[in-house]
Phi, psi and omega in degrees: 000127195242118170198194209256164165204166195231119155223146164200128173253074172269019177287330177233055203005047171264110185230141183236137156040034180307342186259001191263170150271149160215183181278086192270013198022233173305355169285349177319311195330325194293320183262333165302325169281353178282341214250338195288287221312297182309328199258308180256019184071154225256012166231027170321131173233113142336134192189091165278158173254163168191137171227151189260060171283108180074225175253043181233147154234133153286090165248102187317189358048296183082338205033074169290123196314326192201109180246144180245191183261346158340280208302351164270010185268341185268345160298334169245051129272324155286343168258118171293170156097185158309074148302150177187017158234171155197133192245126166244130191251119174244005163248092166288259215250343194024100213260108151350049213330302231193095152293163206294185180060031131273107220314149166306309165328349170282337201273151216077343185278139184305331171273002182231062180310176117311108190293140196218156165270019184248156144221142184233107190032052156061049201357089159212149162212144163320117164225158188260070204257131160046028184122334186210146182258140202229153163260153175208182182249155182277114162326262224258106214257005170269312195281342190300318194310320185280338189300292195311308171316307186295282251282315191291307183248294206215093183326311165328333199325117139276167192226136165238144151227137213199140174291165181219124190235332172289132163293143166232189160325116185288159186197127185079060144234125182230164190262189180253034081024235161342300196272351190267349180271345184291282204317300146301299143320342185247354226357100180261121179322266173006246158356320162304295207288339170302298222277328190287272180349302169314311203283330148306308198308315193276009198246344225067011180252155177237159157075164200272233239339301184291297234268330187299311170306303196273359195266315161312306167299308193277357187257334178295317190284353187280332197092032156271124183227153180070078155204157174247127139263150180245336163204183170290333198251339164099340168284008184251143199282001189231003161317161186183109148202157159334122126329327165286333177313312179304268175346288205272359160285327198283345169287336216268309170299339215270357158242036166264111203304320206287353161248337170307324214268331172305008210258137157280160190246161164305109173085333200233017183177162159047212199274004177256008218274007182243034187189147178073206181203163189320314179320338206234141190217089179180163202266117167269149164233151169203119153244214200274355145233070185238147133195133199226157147218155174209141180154248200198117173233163200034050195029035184262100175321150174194150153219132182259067201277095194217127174228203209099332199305115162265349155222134173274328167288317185298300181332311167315300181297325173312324147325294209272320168299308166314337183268313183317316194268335169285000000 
């Protein structure tokens, strides 16, 4: 199999091309949860807001990483009467639809949403074409959303959007936690690219350049160097870092509980949940000639880079058989 690969262990010295770029798909992740954790800290709560005045419901966004139709059965449970407006505030976080170096091939695809400030069930849904069920990304994750709201509270809903300066009531509320083990074990883009965002905002910077830039600074002061990034989630083709780059997030992490525990494990979860074995605690990229892990075994950091890649079930075994002799 001819392809380029990065490995560095240094628990066992074994270091290969460490120093090299690769491509990291989802491993972007490891340093986006370094940078969440540094920026917003390990007791950050996600939170929309909403209020019920008359017959208007008022709702923020927040660009809360992950809203379900739970949380919109309990907003009309909580407004009595007639509804029949909804004034919505959605200028946040202001966000990129699509960053750059994201393949086309990609747009529709269930891992490859619009990044939005609605995110609605990680904006994808289910359809039942013939018999089997299939995923896509929502085009558009603001209308689908107000679509979910009428269908939910009130068909009639007229929409305003408008800032809303009064606070409200929280609702979709989860902690960073939550979103950093969703992001990691399930790797969910979304959430990733949510998560790049938050962490500029509470810095001051809006929109994925500045967070990118300031995200770049909180990863330089640990004295981590060599990546370029383009976005948070790893979906972009022109992302590039080191297995050392990796290596030394993952040293920087390694007694932080709220990201190990955030990490799939071998054989028992998330994207290891077929491969390896409890030992190994760590985050795969995977695009299409991509395949990494990077993350911990007996709790010893390692990265595993290998790009180029043309078969991917081989790329795998290969990973894992290598992890397998240590």
């Amino acid at each position: 199999m001819k392809m380029l690969e990065g490995i560095f262990i240094p628990s066992r010295r074994i270091q290969v091309n460490r120093d090299k770029y690769f491509i990291p798909a989802s491993n972007t992740k490891i340093l986006t949860s370094l940078f969440a954790i540094d920026s917003l800290g390990e007791d950050y709560l996600f939170c929309s807001e909403f209020m019920c005045k008359g017959n208007t419901i008022y709702i923020k966004s927040k660009g809360n990483p992950l809203i379900t139709e739970d949380d919109i059965k309990k907003i009309a449970e909580n407004c009595k009467g007639e509804i029949n407006e909804l004034v919505l505030d959605i200028k946040f976080l202001y966000p990129d639809e699509r960053p750059p170096g994201w393949c086309v091939d990609d747009v529709g695809k269930p891992y490859a949403p619009p990044v939005s400030e609605i995110n609605y069930n990680f904006n994808r849904v289910d359809k039942n074409i013939g018999g089997k069920v299939v995923s896509f990304s929502l085009r558009n994750p603001v209308n689908y959303f107000i679509g979910e709201l009428r269908r939910l509270i009130s068909r009639n809903l007229r929409i305003r959007f408008s800032r809303i300066e009064e606070k409200g009531e929280c609702f979709a509320s989860r902690t960073i936690g939550d979103m950093l083990r969703i992001m990691n074990k399930n790797s969910e883009n979304s959430v990733a690219e949510m998560l790049l965002l938050h962490s500029g905002m509470v810095r001051g910077a809006r929109g994925l350049v500045n967070s990118l830039e300031l995200m770049k600074r909180s990863l330089n002061s640990h004295g981590i160097r060599g990546f370029r990034l383009y976005d948070g989630s790893g979906l972009s083709y022109y992302n590039l870092i080191t297995p050392s780059a990796l290596v030394m997030a993952l040293e920087i992490l390694q007694d932080k509980k709220i990201f190990r525990e955030s990490l799939p494990i071998g054989v028992r979860d998330g994207t290891l949940k077929e491969r390896l074995n409890p030992r190994v605690v760590a985050k795969t990229g995977t695009l299409k000639s991509v395949q990494n892990l990077s993350g911990y075994i007996d709790d010893d950091p390692f990265s595993i880079m290998l790009n180029g890649v043309t078969d991917q079930a081989e790329a795998k075994a290969y990973i894992d058989s290598f992890i397998g002799r240590l």
